[in-house]
C-alpha positions as CSV (number, residue, x, y, z in Angstrom):
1,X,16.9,-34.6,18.2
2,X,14.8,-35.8,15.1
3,X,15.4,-34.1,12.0
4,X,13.4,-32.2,10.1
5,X,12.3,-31.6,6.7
6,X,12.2,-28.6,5.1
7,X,8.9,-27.7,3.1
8,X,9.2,-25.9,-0.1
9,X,6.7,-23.0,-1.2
10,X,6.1,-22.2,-4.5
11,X,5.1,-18.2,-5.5
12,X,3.0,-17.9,-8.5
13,X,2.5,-14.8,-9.9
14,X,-0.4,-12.9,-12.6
15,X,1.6,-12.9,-16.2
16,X,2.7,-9.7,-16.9
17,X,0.4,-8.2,-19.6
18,X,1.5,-6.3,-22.1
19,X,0.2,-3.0,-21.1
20,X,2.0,-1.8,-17.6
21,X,1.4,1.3,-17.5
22,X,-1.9,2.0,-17.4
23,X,-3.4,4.5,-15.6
24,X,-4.9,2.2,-12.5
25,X,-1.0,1.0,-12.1
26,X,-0.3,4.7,-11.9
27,X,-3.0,5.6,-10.1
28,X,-2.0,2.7,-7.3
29,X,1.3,3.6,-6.9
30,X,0.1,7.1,-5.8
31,X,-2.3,5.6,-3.4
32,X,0.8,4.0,-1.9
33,X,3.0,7.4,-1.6
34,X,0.2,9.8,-0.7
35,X,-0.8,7.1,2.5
36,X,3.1,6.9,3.5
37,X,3.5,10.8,3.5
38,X,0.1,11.0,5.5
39,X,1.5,9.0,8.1
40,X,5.1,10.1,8.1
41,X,3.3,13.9,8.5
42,X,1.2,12.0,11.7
43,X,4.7,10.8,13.3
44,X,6.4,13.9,12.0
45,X,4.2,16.7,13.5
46,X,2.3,14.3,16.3
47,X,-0.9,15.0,15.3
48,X,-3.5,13.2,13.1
49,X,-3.9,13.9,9.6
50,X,-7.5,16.1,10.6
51,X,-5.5,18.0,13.1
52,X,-3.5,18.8,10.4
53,X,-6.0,20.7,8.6
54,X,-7.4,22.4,12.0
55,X,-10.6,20.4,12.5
56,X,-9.8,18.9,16.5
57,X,-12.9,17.2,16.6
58,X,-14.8,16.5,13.9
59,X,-18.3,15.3,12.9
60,X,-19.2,12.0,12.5
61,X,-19.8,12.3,8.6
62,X,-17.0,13.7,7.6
63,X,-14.7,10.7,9.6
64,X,-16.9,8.6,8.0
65,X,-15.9,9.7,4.9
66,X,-12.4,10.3,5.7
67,X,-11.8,6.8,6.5
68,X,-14.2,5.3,3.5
């Protein structure tokens, strides 16, 4: 069996900067918990996140801007 030889990778991240936390940091890390309560709720109630909020099918524009 030949052997192998094991390839290193190297992680470089952005510098911290002094200000951390600013509102977009805050803002992000709502954007993550509201979009993991929205789909626990979808695997909690078995629904979709409209059905939710009583509209079974609807229009075009408004899942258009649902999903934008």
């Amino acid at each position: 069996m030949p052997s192998r030889k094991a390839n290193l990778v190297s992680v470089r991240c952005e510098p911290s900067s002094q200000d951390s936390n600013s509102l977009d940091v805050w803002l992000g890390r709502l954007a993550m918990v509201g979009f993991a309560m929205a789909i626990s709720v979808e695997i909690s109630t078995g629904k979709g996140l409209l059905e939710n909020f009583g509209l079974t099918s609807p229009l075009p524009t408004v899942a258009l801007a649902v999903t934008g």
